[in-house]
Each structure stands twice: as C-alpha cells, then as structure tokens.
Gaussian input, Z-matrix of N, CA and C with variables (Angstrom, degrees):
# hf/3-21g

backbone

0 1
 N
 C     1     B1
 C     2     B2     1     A1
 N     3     B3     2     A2     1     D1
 C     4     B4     3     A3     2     D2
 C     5     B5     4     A4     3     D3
 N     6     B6     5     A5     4     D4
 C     7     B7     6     A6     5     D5
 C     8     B8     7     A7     6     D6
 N     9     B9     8     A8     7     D7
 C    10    B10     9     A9     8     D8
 C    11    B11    10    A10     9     D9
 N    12    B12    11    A11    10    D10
 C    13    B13    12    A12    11    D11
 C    14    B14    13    A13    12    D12
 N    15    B15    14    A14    13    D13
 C    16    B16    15    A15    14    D14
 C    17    B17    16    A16    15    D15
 N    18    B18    17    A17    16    D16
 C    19    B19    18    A18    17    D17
 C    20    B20    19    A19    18    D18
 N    21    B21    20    A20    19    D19
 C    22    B22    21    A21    20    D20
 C    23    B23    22    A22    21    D21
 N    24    B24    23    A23    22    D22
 C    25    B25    24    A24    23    D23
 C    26    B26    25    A25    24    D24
 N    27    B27    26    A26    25    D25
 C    28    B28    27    A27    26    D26
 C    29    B29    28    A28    27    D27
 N    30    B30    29    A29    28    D28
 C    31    B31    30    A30    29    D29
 C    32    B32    31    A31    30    D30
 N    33    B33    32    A32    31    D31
 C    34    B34    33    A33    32    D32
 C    35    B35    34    A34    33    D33
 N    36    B36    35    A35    34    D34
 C    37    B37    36    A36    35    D35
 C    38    B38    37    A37    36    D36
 N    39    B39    38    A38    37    D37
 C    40    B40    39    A39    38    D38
 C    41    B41    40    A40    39    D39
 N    42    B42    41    A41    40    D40
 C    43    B43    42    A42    41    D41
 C    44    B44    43    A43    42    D42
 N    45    B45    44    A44    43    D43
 C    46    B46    45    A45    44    D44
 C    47    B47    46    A46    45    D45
 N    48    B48    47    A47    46    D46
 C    49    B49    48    A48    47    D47
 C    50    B50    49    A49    48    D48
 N    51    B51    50    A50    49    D49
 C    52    B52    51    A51    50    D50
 C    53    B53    52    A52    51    D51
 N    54    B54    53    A53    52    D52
 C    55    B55    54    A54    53    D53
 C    56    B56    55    A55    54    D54
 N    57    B57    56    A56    55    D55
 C    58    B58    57    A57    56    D56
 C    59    B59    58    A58    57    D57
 N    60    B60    59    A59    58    D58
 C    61    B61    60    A60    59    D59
 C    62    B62    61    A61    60    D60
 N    63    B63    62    A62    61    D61
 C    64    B64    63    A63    62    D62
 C    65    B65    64    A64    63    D63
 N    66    B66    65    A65    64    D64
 C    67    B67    66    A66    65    D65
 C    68    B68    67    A67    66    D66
 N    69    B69    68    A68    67    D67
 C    70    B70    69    A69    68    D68
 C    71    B71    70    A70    69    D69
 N    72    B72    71    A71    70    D70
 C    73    B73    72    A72    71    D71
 C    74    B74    73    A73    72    D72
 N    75    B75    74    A74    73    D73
 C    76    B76    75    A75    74    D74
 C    77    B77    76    A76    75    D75
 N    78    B78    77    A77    76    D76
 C    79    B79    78    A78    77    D77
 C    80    B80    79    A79    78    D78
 N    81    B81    80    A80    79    D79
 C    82    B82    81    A81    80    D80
 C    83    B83    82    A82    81    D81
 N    84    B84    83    A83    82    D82
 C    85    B85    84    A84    83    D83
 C    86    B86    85    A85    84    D84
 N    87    B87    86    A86    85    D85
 C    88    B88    87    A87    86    D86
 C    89    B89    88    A88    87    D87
 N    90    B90    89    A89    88    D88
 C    91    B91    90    A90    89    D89
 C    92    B92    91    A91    90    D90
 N    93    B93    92    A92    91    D91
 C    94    B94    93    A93    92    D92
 C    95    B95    94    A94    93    D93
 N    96    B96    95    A95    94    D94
 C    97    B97    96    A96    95    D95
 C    98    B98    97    A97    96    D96
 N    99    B99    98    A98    97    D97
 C   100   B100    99    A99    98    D98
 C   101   B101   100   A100    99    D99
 N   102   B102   101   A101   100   D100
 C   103   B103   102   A102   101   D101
 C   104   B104   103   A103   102   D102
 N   105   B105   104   A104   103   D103
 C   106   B106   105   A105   104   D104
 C   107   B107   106   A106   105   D105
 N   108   B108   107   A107   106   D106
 C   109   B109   108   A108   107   D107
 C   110   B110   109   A109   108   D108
 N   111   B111   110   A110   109   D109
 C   112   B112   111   A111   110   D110
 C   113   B113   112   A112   111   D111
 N   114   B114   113   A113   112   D112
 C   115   B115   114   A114   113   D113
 C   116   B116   115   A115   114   D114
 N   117   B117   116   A116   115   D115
 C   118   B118   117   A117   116   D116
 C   119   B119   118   A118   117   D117
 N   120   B120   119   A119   118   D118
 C   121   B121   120   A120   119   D119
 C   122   B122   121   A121   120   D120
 N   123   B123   122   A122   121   D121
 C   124   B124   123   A123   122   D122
 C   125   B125   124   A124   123   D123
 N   126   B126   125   A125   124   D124
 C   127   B127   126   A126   125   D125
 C   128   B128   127   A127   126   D126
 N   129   B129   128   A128   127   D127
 C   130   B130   129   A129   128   D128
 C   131   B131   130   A130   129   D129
 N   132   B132   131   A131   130   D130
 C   133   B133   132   A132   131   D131
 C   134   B134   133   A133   132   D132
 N   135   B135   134   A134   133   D133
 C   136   B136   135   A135   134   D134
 C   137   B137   136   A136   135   D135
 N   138   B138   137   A137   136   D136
 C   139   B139   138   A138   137   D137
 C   140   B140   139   A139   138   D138
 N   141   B141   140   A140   139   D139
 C   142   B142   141   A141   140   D140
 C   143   B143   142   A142   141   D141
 N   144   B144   143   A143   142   D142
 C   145   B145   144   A144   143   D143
 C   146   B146   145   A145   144   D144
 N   147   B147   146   A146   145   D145
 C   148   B148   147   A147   146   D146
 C   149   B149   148   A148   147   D147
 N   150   B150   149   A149   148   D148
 C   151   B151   150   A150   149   D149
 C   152   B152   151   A151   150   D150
 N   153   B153   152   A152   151   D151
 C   154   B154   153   A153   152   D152
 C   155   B155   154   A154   153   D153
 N   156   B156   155   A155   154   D154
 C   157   B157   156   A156   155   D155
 C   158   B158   157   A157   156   D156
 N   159   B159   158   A158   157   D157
 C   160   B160   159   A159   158   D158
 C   161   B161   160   A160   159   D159
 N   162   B162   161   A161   160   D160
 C   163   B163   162   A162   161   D161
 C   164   B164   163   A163   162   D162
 N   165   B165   164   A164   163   D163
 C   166   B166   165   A165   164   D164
 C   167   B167   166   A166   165   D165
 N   168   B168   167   A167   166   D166
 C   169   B169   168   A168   167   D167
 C   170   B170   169   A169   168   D168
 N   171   B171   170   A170   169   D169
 C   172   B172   171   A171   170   D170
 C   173   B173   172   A172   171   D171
 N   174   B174   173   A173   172   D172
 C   175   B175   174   A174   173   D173
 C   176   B176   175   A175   174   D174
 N   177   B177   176   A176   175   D175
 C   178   B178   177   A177   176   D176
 C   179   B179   178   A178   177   D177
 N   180   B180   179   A179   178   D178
 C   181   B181   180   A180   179   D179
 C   182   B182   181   A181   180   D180
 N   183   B183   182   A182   181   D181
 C   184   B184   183   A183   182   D182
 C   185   B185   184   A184   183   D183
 N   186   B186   185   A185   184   D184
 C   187   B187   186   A186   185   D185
 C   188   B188   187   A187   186   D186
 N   189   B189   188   A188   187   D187
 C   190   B190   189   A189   188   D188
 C   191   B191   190   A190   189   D189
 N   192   B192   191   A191   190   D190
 C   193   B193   192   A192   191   D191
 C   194   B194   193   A193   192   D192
 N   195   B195   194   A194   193   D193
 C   196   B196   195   A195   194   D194
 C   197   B197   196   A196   195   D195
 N   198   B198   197   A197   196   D196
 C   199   B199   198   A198   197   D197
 C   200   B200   199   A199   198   D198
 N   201   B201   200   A200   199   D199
 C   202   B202   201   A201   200   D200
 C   203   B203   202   A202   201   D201
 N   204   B204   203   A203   202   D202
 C   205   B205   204   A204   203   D203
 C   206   B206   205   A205   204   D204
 N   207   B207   206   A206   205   D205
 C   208   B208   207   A207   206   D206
 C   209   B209   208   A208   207   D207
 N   210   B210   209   A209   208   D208
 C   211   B211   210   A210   209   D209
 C   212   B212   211   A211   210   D210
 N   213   B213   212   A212   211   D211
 C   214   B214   213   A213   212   D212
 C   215   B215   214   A214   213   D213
 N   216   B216   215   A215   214   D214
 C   217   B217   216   A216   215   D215
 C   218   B218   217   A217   216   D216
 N   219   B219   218   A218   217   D217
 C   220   B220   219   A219   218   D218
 C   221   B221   220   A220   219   D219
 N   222   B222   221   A221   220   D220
 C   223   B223   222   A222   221   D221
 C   224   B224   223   A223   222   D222
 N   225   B225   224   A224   223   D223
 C   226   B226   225   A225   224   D224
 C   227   B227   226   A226   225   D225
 N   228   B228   227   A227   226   D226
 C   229   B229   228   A228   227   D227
 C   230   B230   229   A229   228   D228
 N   231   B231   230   A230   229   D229
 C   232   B232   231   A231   230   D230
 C   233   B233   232   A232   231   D231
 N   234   B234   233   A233   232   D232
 C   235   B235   234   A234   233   D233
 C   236   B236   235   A235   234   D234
 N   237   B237   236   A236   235   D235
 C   238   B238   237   A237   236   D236
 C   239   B239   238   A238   237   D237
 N   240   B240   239   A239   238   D238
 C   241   B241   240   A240   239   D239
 C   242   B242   241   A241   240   D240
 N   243   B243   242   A242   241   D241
 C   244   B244   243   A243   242   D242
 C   245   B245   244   A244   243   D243
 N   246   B246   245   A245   244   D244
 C   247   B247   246   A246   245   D245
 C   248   B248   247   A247   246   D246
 N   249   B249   248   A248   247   D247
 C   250   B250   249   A249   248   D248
 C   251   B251   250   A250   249   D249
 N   252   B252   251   A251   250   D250
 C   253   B253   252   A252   251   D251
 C   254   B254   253   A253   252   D252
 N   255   B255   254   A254   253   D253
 C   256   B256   255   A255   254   D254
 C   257   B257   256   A256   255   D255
 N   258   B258   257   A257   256   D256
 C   259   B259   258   A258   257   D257
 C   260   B260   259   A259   258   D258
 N   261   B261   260   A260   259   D259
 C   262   B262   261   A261   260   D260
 C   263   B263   262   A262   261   D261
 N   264   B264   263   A263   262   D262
 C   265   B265   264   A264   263   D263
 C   266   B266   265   A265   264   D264
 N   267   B267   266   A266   265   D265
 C   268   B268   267   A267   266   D266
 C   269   B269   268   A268   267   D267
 N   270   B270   269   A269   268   D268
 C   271   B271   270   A270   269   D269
 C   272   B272   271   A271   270   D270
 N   273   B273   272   A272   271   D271
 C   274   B274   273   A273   272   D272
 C   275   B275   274   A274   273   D273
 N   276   B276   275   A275   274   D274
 C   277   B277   276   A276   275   D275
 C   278   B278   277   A277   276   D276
 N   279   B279   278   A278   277   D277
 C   280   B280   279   A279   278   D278
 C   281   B281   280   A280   279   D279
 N   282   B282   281   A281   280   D280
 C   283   B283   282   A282   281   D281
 C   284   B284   283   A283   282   D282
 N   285   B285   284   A284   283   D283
 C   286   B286   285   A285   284   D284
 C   287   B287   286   A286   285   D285
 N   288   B288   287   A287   286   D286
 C   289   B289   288   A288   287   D287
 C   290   B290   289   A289   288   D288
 N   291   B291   290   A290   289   D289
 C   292   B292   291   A291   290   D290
 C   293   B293   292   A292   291   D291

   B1=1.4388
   B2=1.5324
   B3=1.2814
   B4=1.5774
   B5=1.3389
   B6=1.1520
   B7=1.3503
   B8=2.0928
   B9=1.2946
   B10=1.5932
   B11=1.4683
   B12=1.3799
   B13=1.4978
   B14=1.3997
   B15=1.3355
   B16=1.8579
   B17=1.5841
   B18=1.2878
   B19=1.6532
   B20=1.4013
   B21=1.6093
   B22=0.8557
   B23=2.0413
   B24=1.3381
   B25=1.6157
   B26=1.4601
   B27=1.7346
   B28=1.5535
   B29=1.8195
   B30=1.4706
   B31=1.4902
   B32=1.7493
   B33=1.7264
   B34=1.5254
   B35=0.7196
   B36=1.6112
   B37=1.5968
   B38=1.3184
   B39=1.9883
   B40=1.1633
   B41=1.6505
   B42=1.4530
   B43=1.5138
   B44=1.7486
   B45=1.2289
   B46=1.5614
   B47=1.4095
   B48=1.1789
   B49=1.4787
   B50=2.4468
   B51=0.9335
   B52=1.5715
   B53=1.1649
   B54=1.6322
   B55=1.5501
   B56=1.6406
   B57=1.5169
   B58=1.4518
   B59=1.9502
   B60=1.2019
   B61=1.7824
   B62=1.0380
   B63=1.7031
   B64=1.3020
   B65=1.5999
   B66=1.1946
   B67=1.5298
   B68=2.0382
   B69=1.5483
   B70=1.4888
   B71=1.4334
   B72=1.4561
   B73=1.4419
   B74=1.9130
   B75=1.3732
   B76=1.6264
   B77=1.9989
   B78=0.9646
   B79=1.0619
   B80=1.5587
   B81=1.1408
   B82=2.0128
   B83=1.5757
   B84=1.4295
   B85=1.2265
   B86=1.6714
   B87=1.2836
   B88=1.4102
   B89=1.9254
   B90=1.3997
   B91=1.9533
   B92=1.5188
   B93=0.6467
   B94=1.9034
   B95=1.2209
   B96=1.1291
   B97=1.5399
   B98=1.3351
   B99=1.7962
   B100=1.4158
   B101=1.2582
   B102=1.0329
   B103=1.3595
   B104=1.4511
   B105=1.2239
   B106=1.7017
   B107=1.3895
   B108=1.6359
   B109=1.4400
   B110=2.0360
   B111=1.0086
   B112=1.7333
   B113=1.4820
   B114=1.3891
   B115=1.5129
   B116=1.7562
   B117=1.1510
   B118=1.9912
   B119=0.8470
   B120=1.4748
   B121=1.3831
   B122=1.6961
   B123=1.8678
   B124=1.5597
   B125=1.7959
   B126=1.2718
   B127=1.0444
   B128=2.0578
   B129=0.6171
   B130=1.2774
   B131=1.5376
   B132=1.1101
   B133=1.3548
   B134=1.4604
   B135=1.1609
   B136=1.5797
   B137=1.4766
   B138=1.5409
   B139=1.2955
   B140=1.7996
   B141=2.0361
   B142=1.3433
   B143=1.8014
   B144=1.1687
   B145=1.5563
   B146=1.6534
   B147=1.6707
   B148=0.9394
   B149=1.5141
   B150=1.2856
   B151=1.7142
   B152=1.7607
   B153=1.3345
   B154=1.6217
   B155=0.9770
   B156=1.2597
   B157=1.6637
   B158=1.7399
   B159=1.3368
   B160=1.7192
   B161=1.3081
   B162=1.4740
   B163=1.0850
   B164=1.8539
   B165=1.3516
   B166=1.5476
   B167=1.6705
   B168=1.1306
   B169=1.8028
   B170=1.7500
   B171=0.8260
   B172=1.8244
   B173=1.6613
   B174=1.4542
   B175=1.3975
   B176=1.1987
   B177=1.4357
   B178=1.2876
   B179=1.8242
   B180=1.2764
   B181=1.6782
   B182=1.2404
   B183=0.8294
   B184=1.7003
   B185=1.6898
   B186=1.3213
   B187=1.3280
   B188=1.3429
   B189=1.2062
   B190=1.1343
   B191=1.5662
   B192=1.3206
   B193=1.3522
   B194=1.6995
   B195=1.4249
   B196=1.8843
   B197=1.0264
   B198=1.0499
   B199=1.9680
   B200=1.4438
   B201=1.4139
   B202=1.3824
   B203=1.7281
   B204=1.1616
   B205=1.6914
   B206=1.7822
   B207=1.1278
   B208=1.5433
   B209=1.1249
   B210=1.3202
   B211=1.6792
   B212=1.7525
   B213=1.2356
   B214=1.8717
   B215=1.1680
   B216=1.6741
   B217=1.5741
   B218=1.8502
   B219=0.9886
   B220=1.5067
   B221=1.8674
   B222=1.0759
   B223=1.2049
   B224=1.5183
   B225=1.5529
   B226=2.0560
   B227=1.4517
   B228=0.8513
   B229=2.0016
   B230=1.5493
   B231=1.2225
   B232=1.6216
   B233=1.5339
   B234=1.2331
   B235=1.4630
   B236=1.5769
   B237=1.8366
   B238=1.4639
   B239=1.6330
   B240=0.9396
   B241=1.2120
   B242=1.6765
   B243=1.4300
   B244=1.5800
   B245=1.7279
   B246=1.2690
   B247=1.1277
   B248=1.6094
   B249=1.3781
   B250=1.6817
   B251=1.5741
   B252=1.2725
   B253=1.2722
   B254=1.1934
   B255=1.6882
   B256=1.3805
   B257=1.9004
   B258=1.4833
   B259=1.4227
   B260=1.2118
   B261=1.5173
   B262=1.7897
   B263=1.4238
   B264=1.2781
   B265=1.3975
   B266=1.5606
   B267=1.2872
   B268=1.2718
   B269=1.4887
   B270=1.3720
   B271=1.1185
   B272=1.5369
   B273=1.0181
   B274=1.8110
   B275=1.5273
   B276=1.5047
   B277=1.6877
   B278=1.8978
   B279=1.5723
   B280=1.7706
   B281=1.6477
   B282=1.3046
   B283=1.4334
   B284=1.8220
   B285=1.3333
   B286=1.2874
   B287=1.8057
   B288=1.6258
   B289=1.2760
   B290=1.6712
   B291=1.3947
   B292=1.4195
   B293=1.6494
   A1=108.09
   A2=109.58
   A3=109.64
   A4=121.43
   A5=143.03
   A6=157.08
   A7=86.19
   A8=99.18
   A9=96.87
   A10=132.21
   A11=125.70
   A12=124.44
   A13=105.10
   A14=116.42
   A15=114.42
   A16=115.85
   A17=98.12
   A18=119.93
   A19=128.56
   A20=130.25
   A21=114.23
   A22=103.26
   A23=108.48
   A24=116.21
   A25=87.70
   A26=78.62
   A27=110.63
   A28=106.30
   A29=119.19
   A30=127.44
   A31=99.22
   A32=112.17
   A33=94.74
   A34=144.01
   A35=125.13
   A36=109.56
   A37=97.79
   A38=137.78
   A39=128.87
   A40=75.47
   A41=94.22
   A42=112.84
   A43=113.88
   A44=138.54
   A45=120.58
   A46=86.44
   A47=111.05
   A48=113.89
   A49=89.71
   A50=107.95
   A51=127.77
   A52=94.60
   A53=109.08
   A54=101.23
   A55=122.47
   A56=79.15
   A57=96.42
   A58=97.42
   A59=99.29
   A60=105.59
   A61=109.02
   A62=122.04
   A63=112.24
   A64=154.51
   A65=103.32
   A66=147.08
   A67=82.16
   A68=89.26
   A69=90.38
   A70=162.36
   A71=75.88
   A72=115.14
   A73=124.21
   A74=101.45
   A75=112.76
   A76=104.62
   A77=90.30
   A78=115.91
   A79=108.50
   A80=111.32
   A81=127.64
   A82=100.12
   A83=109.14
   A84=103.12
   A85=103.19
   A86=120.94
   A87=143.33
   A88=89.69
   A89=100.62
   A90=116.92
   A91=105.55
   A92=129.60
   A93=129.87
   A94=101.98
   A95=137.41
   A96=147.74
   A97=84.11
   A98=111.10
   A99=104.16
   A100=103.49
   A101=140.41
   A102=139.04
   A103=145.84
   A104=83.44
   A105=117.91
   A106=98.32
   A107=114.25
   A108=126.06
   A109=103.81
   A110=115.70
   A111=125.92
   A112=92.39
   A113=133.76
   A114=149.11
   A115=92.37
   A116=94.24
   A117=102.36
   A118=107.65
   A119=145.61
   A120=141.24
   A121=101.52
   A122=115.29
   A123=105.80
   A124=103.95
   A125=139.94
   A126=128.31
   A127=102.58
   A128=148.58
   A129=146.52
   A130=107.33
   A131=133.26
   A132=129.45
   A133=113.69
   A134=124.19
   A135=110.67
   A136=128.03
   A137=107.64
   A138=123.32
   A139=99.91
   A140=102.02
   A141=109.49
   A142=133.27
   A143=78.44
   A144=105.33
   A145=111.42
   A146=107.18
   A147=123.93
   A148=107.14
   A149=106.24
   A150=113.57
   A151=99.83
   A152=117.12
   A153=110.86
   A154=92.91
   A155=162.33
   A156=141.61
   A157=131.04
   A158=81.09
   A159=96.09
   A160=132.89
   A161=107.16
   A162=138.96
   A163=86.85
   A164=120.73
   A165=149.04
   A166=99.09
   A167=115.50
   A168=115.20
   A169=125.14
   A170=73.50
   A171=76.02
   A172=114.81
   A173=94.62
   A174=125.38
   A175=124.58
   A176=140.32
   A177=148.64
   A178=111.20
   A179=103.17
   A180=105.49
   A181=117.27
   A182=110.98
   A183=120.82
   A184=90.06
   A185=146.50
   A186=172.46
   A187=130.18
   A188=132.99
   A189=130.58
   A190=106.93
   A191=137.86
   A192=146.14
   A193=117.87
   A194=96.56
   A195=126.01
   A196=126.60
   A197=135.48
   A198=134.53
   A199=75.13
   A200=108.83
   A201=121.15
   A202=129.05
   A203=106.93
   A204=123.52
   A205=74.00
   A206=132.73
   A207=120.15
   A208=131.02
   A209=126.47
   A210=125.00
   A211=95.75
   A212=121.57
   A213=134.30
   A214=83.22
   A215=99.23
   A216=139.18
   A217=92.09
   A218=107.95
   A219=128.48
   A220=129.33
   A221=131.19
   A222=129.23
   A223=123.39
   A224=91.03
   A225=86.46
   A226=97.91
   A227=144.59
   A228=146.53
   A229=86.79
   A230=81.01
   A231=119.76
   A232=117.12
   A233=114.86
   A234=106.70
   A235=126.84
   A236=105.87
   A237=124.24
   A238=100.93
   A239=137.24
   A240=134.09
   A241=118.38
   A242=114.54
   A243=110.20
   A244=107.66
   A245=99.35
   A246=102.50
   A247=122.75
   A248=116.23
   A249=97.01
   A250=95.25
   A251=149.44
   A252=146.04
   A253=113.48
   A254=130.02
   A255=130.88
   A256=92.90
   A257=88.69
   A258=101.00
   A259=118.24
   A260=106.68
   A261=113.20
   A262=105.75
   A263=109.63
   A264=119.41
   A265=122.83
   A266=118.58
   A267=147.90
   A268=101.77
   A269=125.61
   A270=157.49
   A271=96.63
   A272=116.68
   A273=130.73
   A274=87.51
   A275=132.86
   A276=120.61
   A277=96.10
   A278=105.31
   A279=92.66
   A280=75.20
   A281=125.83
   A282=129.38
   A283=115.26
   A284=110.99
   A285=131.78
   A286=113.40
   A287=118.25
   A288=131.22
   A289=102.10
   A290=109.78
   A291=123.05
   A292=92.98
   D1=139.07
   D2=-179.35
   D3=-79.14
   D4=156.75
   D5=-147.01
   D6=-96.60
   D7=119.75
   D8=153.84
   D9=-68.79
   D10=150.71
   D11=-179.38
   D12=-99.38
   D13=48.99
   D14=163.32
   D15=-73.13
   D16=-35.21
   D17=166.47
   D18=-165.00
   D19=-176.17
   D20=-163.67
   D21=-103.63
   D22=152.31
   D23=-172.73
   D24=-100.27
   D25=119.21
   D26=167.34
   D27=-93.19
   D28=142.75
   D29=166.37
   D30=-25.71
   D31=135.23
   D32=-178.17
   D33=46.27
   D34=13.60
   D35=171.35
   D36=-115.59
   D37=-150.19
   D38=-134.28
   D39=-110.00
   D40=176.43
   D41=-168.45
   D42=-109.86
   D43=114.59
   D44=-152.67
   D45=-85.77
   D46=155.21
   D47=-165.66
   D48=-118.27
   D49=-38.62
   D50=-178.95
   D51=-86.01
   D52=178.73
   D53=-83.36
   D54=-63.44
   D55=128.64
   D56=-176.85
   D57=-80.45
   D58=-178.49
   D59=-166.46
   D60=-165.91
   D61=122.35
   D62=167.55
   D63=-60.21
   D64=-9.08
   D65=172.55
   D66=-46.96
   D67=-73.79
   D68=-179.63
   D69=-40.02
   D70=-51.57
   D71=149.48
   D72=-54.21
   D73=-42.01
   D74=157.88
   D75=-54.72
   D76=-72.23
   D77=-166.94
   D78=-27.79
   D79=-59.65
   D80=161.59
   D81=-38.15
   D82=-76.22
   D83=-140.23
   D84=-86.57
   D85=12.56
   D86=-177.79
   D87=-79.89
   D88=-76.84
   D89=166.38
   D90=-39.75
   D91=-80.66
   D92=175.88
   D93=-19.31
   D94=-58.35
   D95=-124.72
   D96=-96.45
   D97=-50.89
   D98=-161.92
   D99=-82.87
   D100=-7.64
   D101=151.26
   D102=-53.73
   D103=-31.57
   D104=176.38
   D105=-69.93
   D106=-62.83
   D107=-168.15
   D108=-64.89
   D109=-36.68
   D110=-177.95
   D111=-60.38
   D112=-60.30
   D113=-130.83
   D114=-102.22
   D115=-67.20
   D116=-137.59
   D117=87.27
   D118=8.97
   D119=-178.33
   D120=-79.02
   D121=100.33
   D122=-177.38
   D123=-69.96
   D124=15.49
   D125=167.32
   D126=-85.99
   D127=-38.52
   D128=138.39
   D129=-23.71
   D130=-71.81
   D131=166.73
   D132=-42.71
   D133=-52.55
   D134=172.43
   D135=-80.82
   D136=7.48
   D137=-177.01
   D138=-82.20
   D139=-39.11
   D140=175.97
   D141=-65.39
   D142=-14.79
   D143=-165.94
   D144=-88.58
   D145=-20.90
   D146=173.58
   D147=-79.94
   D148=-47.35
   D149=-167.82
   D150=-70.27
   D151=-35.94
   D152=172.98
   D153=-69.89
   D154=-25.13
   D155=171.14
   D156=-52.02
   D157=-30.06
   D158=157.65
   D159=-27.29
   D160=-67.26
   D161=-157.41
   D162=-62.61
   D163=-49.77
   D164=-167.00
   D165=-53.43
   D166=-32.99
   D167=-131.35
   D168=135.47
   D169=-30.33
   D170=-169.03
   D171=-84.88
   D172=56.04
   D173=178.98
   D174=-130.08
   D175=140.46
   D176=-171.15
   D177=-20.51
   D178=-50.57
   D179=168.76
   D180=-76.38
   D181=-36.81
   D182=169.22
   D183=89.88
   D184=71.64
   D185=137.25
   D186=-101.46
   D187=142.86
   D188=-166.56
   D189=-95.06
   D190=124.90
   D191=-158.14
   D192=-99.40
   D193=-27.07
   D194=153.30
   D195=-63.87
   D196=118.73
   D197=-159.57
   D198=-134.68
   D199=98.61
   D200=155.25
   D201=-71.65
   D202=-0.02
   D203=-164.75
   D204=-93.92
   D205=-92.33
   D206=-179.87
   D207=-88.81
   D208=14.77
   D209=133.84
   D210=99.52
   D211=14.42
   D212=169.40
   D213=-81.54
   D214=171.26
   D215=170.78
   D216=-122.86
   D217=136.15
   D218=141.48
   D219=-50.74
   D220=120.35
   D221=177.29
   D222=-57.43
   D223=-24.41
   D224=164.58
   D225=151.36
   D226=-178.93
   D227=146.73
   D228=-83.84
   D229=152.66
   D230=158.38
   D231=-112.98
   D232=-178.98
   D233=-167.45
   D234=-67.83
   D235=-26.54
   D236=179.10
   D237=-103.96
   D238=-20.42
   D239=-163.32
   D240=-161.57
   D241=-168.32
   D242=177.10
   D243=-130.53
   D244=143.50
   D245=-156.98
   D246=-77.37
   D247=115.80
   D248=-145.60
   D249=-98.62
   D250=40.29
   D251=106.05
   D252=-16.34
   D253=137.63
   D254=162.11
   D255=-136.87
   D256=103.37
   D257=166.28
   D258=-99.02
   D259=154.49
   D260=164.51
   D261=-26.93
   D262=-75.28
   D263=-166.64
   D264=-39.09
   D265=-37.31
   D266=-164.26
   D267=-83.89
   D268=-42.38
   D269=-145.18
   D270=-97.25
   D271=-70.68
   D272=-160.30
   D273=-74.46
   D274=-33.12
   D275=-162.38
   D276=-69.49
   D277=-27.41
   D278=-156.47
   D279=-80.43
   D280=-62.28
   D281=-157.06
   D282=-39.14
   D283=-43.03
   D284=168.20
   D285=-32.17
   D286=-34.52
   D287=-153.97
   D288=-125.29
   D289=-26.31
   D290=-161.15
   D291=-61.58

C-alpha cells in the first residue's frame, strides 16, 4: 500500500496512510515488474499483482478506486471517504496496467 501525502514520513515516526494516490500505486507495481523482469524472481511478480490490487480495494479503505461501470479511476480515498474525482492522472495509472 502506498504511503499517503498528508505529510512527510520521518525515520520512526507514524506512517500517513491518506491521501493515498494512484500515480503511486502505478508507481509500485511499475518497480515490481521491473524487478521481476531484472530477477525472475516470481515473488516480485506477485509483489506486482499485489500493487494492481489497489486499484480493486486493497487500499487503506479497503474500496475499490476503479469504477468499472464507466471505465475512470478514482483520485484515491481520503481518510473519511473516497475521493470521487476521476482524473487523467488517476485514470491513465489503472489504464497503464489494465
């Protein structure tokens, strides 16, 4: 799960869990992949497989951020809710993997 940008993680201190972002979420399973491909190590591959789960739920709210009924991405949850923006950005990270 990706690190939220509520603030920045200092050595040892708490971990922001909000807002999370799909950008980020690319971003993981983008690294995995290339890891996978460097290695052959299929744990890297299921490391990726994890990070496309994101997109599913497998995010701090545990909601799915992909609205497959019209084919957007979600901008991320926030701490009370999910963020119902569907940006490019948001958009192109799930499409990128789809």
């Amino acid at each position: 799960m990706p690190t939220g940008n509520q603030r920045f993680y200092h050595k040892g201190g708490q971990i922001s869990y909000f807002d999370q972002q799909p950008v980020e979420a690319y971003s993981l399973l983008s690294a995995c992949l290339d890891a996978y491909r460097a290695t052959h190590d299929p744990t890297w591959y299921e490391c990726a497989d994890q990070a496309f789960d994101w997109f599913f739920g497998r995010n701090a709210l545990g909601v799915p951020v992909y609205d497959k009924v019209i084919g957007g991405c979600r901008d991320g949850p926030h701490i009370d809710r999910l963020n119902e923006n569907q940006g490019a950005e948001a958009t192109l990270s799930f499409l990128r993997w789809r």
